[in-house]
Every structure is written in C-alpha cells, then in structure tokens.
matplotlib code that plots the C-alpha trace (Angstrom):
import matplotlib.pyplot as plt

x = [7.0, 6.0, 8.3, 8.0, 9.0, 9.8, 6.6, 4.5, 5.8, 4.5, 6.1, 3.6, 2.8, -0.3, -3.2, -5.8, -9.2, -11.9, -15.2, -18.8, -20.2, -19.1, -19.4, -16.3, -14.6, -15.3, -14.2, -10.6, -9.7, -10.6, -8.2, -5.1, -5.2, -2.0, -0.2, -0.7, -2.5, -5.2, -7.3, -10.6, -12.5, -15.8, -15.8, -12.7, -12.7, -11.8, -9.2, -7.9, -7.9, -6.2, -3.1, -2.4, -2.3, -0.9, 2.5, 2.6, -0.1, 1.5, -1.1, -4.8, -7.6, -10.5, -13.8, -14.7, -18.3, -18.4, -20.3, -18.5, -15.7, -15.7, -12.4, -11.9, -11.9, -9.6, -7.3, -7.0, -6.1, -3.6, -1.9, -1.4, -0.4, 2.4, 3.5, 5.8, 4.9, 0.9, 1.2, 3.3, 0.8, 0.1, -3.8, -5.5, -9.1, -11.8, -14.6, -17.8, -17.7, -14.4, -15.1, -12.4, -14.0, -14.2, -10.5, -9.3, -10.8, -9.4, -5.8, -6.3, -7.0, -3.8, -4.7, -2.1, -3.9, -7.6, -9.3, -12.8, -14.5, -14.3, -10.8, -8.9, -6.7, -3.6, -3.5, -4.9, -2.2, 0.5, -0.1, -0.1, 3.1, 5.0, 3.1, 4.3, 8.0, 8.4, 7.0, 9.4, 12.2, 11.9, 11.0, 14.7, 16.1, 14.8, 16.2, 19.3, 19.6, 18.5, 20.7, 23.5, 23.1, 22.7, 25.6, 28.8, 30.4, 33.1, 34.4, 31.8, 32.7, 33.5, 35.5, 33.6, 35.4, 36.6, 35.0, 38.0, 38.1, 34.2, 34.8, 37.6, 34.9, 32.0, 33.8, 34.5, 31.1, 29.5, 32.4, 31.6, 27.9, 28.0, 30.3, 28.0, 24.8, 23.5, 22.1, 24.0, 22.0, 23.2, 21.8, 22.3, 20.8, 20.9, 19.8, 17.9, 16.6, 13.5, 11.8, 8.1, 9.6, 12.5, 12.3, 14.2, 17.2, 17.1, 19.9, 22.0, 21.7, 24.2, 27.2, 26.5, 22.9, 24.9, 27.5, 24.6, 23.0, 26.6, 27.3, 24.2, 23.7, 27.4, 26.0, 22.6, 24.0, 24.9, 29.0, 28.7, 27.6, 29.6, 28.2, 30.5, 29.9, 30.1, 29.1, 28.2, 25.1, 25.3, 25.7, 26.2, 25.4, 26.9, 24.5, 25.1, 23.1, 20.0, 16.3, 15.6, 12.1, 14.3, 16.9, 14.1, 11.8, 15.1, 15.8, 12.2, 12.3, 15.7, 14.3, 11.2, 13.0, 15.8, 13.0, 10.8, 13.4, 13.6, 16.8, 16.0, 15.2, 13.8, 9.8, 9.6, 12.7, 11.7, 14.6, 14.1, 16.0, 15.7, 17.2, 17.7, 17.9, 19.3, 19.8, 22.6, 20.2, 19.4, 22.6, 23.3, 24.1, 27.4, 30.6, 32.3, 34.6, 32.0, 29.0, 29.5, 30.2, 27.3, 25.2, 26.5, 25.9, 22.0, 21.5, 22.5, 20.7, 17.5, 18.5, 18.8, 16.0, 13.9, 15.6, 14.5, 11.4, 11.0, 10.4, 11.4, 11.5, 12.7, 13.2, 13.6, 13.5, 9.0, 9.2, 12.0, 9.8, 6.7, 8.4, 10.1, 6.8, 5.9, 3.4, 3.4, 4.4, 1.6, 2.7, 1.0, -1.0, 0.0, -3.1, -3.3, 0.7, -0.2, -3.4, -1.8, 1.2, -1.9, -3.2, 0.2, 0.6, 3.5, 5.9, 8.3, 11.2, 10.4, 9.9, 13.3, 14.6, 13.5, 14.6, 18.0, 17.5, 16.7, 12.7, 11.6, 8.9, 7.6, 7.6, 5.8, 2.7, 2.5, 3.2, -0.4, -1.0, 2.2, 2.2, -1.4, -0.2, 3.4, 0.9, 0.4, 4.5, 5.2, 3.0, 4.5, 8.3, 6.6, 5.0, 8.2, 10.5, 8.1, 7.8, 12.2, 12.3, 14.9]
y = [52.6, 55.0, 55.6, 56.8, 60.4, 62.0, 64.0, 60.9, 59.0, 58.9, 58.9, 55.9, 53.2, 53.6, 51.0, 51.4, 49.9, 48.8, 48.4, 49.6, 49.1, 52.6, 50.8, 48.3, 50.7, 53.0, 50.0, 49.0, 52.6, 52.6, 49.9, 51.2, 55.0, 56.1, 53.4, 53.6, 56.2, 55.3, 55.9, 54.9, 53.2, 52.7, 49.8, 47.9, 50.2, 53.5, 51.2, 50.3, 54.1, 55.1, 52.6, 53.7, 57.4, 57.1, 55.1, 55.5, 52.7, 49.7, 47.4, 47.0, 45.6, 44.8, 43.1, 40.4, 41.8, 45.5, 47.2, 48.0, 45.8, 43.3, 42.0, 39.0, 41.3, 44.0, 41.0, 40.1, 43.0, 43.8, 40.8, 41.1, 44.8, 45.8, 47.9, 46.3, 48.1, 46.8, 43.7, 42.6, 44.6, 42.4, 42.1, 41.6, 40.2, 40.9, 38.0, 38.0, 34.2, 31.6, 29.2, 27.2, 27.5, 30.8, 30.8, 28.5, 30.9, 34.2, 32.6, 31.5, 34.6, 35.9, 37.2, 37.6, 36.8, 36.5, 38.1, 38.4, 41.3, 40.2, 40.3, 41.9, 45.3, 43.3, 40.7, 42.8, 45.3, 42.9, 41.5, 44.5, 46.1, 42.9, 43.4, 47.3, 46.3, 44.0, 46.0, 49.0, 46.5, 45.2, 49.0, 50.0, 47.1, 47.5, 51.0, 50.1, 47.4, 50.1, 53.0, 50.4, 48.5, 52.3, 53.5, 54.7, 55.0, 52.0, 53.9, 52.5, 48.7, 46.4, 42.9, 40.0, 37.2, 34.5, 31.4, 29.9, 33.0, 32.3, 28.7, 29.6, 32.0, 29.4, 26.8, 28.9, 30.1, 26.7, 25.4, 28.2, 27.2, 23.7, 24.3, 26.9, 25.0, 28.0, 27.7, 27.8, 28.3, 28.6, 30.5, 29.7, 32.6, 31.8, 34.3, 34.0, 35.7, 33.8, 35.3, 33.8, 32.3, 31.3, 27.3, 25.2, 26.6, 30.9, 32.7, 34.6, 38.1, 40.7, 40.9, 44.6, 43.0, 40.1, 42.9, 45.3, 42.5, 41.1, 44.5, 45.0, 41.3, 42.5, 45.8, 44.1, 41.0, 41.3, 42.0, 38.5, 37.1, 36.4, 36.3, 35.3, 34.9, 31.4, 31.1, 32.8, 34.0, 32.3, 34.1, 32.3, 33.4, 31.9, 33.3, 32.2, 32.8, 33.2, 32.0, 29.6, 31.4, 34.9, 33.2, 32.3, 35.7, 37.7, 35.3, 35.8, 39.6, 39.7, 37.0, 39.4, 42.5, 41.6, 39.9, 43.2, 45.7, 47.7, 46.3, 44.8, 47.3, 44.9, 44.8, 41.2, 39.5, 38.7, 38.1, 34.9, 34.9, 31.4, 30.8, 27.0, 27.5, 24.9, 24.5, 22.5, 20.6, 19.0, 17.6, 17.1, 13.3, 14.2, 14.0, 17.8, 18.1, 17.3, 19.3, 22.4, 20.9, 19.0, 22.0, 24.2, 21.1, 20.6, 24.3, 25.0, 21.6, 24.0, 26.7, 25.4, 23.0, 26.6, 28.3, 25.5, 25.5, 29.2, 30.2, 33.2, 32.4, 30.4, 26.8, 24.5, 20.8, 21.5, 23.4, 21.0, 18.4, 19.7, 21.0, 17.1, 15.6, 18.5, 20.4, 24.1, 26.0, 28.5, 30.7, 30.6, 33.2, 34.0, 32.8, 29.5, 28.8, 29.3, 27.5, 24.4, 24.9, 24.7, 21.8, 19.3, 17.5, 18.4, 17.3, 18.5, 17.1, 18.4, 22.1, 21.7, 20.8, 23.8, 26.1, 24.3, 24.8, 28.9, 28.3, 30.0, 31.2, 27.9, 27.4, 30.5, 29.0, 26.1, 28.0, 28.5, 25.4, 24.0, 26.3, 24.8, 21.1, 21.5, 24.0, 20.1, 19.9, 23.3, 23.0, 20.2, 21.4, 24.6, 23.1, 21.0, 23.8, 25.7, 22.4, 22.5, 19.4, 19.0]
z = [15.5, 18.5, 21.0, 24.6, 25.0, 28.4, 28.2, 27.8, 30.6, 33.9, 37.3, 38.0, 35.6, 33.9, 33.5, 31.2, 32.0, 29.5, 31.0, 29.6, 33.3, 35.2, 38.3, 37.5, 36.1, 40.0, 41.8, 39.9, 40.0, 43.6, 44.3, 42.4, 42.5, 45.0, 43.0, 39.6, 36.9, 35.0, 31.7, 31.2, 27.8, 27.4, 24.8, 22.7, 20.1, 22.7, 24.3, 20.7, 20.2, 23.4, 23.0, 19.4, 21.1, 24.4, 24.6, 28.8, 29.1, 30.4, 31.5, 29.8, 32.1, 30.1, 30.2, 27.9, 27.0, 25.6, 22.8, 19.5, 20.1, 22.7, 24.9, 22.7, 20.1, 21.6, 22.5, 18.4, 17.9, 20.2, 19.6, 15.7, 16.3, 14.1, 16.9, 19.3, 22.9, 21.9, 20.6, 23.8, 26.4, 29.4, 29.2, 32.3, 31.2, 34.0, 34.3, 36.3, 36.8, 37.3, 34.5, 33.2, 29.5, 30.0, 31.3, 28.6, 26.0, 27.3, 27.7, 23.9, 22.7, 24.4, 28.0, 30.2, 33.3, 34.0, 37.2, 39.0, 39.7, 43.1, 43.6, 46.8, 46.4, 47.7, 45.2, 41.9, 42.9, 43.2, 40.0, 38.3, 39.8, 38.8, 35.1, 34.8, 36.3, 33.8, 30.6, 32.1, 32.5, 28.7, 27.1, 28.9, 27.3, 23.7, 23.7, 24.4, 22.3, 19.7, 20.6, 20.9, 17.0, 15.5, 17.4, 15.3, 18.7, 19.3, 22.1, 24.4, 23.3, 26.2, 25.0, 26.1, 28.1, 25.8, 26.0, 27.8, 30.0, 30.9, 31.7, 34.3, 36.0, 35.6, 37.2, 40.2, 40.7, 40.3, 42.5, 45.4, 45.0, 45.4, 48.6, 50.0, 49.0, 46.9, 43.4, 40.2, 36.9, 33.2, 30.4, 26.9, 24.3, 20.6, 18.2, 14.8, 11.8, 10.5, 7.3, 5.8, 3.0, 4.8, 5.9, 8.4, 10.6, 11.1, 9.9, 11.9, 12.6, 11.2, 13.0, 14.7, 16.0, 17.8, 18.8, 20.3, 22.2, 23.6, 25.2, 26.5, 27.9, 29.9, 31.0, 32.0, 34.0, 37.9, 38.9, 40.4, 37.2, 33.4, 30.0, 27.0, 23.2, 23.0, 19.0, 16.0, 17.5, 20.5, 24.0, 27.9, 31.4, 34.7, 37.5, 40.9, 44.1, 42.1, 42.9, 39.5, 38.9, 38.5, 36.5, 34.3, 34.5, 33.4, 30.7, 29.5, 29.8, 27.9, 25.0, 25.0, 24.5, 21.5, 19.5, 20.2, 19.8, 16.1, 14.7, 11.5, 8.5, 6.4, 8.2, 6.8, 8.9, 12.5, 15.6, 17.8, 20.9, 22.5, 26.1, 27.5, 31.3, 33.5, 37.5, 39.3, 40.5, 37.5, 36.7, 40.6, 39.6, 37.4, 38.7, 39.9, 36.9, 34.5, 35.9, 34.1, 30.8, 31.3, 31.8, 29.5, 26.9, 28.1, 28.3, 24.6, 23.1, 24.8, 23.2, 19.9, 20.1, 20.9, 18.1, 15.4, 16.5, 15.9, 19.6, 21.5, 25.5, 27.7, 27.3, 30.5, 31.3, 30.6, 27.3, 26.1, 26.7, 24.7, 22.0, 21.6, 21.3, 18.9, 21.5, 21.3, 24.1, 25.8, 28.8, 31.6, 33.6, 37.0, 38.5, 36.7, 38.1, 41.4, 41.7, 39.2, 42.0, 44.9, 43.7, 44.5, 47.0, 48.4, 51.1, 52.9, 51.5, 48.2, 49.5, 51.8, 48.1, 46.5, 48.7, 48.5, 44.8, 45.3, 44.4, 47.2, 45.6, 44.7, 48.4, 49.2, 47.0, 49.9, 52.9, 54.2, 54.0, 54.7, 58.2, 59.0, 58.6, 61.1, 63.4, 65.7, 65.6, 66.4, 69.4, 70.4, 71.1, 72.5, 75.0, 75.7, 76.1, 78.5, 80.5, 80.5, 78.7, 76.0]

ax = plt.figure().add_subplot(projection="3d")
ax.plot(x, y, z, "-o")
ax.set_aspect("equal")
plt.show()
C-alpha cells in the first residue's frame, strides 16, 4: 500500500482537477489557489495515473465527460481501488447542468458531492476545506492505528476505565447535561472481521487490533469525554457538550479510518467498524435513573444491527430504520443535505429544539430564511423600544 512520506506532503491540501476543457480547469484553480495546491489532468486516465503516483492529493474534482476515460469511469475505478487512500478519495464531480438524473447517477457511481460550474469561491472552498480536514483527519488516524497494532512497545499502554468505572463517569456527564441543558450523546463502536466466504455474524478481530483501536479511541477522545471496552470487540463513548452532527462526523471519520487502516495480513479479511449514535433527546421521555441505560442499550442494538448488516458508519435513529426494512444505506452529499434540509418547513419550535439538542448546524441551513420571516417581529419591538414603550 502507498504511504505518505514527509516529502510528498504538502503544507496545503492538494486537489487534483480533471477537466479536458482548459478553461474549467483556469477558473477552479482560480478560485482555490492561496488555499490549496493543485494538479491538473487532462482526461480520467491522467487523473487515474496521477493518484497512483502522488499520495498528497486529497480531493479529486472531475468532470463527467472526458476523452479516454470519462468521470463515471474514473469514479469505478477509484472506488474498487485496492488502495485504501483512493478508493476512499472524496470525488467532487463538476456538471454543466443541475439535473436530478444526472445527480442521481453521479451519487451512484460514488461521488462525494456534485457541483456546477457556476459555483461561488466561498462555497466550492468551503466544501473542499471540510473534504481535505477530514481525509487528513482519518490518514492521522490510520497511522496510528497502524504504528499502534505493530507496536512491540507495552510501555505506551493506557488501561481503559472498566465498564463500571465508565458508567460512574457517564452518569455524571449525562447528569451535568441535563441540569445545564447541554447535549449528551453516546457512542457504541463494534468491530468485525468479515471474509467472502464467511456468512452471517463477523468475527472478532484479534485481540492486539481491538487493543490498538482501544488506545487510540482514548488518546483520540476529548479530556471531557470517556471511552471504555464494553465487550469483546465492543468500545463506548460518553461525549458531552457536543453538537450531534460532530458527534456523528467524528464517529464516521473514526469507523472510516479502522476499517481503512492496514491491520489485517490476510488481503482477503476486511474490518467493519459500526457506530450506533444516540442523543438525550431521544430518550428525553425515560425516567433520570434509567436514561443512560436506556441509551447505552439503543446505541449498541445500532451498533450491532450495523455490524450484521456488514456496514462500516454511523448508524442513527435513520440508518436503523432503513437497514430494518432491509434498505441499503447511501451517504449523502453535502449539497443534497442541505437543499433536502431547505426544502422543510420548519418552525420555530423545532429549531429552538435543535439548538437545545446541539444541531446548530441544522439551524444554520434555515437561518436566511428563518431571519427573513421574524424580520416583521424584529421590527416591531424596535420600533417599541425607540417609542419607550415596554
């Protein structure tokens, strides 16, 4: 498997953009040089070429329609790369035209996120510096988990909390939150081994892969926070004070990285790392002493329900309710959350809820319009106060 080495990395993250029309190209490098590097490919099969030879590339933005190979092309095979750093690439798919077919197809064939070639600086460099933080994030990740597993060093080993020990701490956290009206969120991880000829349940890792990812699950997690070995290859994380959406993106980025990491010798036997993720506001209706049992009890049926079903992500109250009626789970783009997000109606009790809950960037999706609909009220009490009246 490549690796990055110090002299391949960059100081900035580097995109690589695959475009036959030199004018495209001209304008995306326009609107991220200062920020990010860049390397330029003619057609699929130079982009194919430069990921295979240049490990720094974190982000591909390609067209759909180029000679030789095409994007649709380029995406099949990035996606069935043996490699783990390219078959995981966030691939930004450019599009003349906003068709949902077109879309639908793109997001099928694996595309992270689809844009127009009409898009502002602001936003297309937003959404690549979240893409870039997040492949850094996970590559940091996978080589610890690897220098950890092949480690002969036990001097660095840190004893987890017991699972008594943890439930003391939980109960505190989720005790402080609910006083201080912040958000409380648990994380169950269970890890498997699934092999092609292998069905029904995964096995469970060896015992120095479960021991790698425990240590670095403690090193990774906030002070504020506790993770505990709660099974065989089991793991759980009290968070507290914690938007929901970046419980869930580090839960994702974690899953992502011990499934992607090079821990197994035998090339056949694949990891799944499945997360169930739940908020106190889903079990808000439980009595105090039973809330965190309760939790603790929904997020592992997630996790294992995830595990069966041979998935490696995050499983919340959505994905737990596909995969029951035997749907597959597909992630969403960026751009497809936030306009399936712009298209609710929402009011504002529900967003007062979610920023109770820590979603406050759910609420940040309906602010425009939220700010245009309470622009009448806010004049109102203006107007008051400047008149002296109460």
């Amino acid at each position: 498997m490549l690796t990055d080495t110090p002299a391949a990395l960059s100081l900035k993250p580097r995109i690589l953009i695959a475009d036959d029309s030199r004018i495209v190209r001209a304008t995306l490098i326009k609107h991220i040089e200062g920020m990010f590097e860049f390397r330029e490919a003619l057609d699929g099969e130079q982009a194919w070429e430069a990921l295979l030879i240049d490990p720094s590339i974190r982000v591909v933005i390609s067209d759909l329609t180029m000679p030789k190979l095409d994007g649709y092309g380029l995406l099949k095979r990035i996606r069935a790369s043996k490699i783990g750093r390219i078959r995981n690439m966030p691939v930004v798919v450019v599009s003349g035209s906003d068709e949902q077919a077109e879309r639908d197809r793109a997001k099928a064939a694996g595309a992270t996120d689809l844009i127009t070639k009409g898009i502002g600086t602001a936003q297309l460099l937003s959404r690549l510096d979240i893409l870039s933080k997040l492949v850094s994030t996970q590559n940091e990740f996978e080589r610890g988990l690897e220098a950890l597993v092949h480690s002969s060093d036990v001097g660095d080993h840190v004893e987890l909390p017991s699972p008594q020990e943890w439930a003391q701490r939980a109960e505190e956290m989720r005790s402080n939150a609910a006083r201080q009206n912040r958000n409380f969120v648990i994380l169950n991880a269970c890890i498997g081994l699934k092999h092609p000829e292998l069905d029904g349940y995964p096995a469970s890792p060896p015992f120095s892969v479960i021991n790698a990812i425990g240590q670095l699950l403690h090193r990774t997690v906030r002070q504020t926070d506790c993770v505990a070995r709660t099974g065989e290859n089991e793991f759980t994380i009290a968070t507290g004070s914690i938007h929901f959406d970046s419980a869930r993106n580090f839960a994702e980025r974690v899953c992502r990285a011990i499934a992607n990491a090079n821990l197994i010798g035998d090339g056949q036997m694949d990891l799944i790392a499945s997360c169930g993720v739940v908020s106190i506001a889903e079990c808000a209706s439980a009595a105090a002493e039973d809330m965190l049992n309760d939790m603790r009890q929904l997020a592992g049926e997630r996790a294992l329900l995830g595990l069966q079903k041979g998935v490696t992500g995050v499983i919340g109250n959505e994905e737990e309710r596909l995969l029951q009626q035997g749907e597959s789970l597909l992630t969403q783009s960026l751009l497809e959350q936030q306009e399936k997000a712009a298209d609710l109606a929402i009011d504002l009790a529900t967003l007062l809820r979610w920023i109770k809950e820590g979603k406050e960037e759910q609420v940040l999706l309906h602010i425009n319009k939220l700010s245009v609909e309470l622009q009448p009220l806010l004049n109102l009490l203006l107007s008051r106060q400047k008149a002296g009246m109460p």
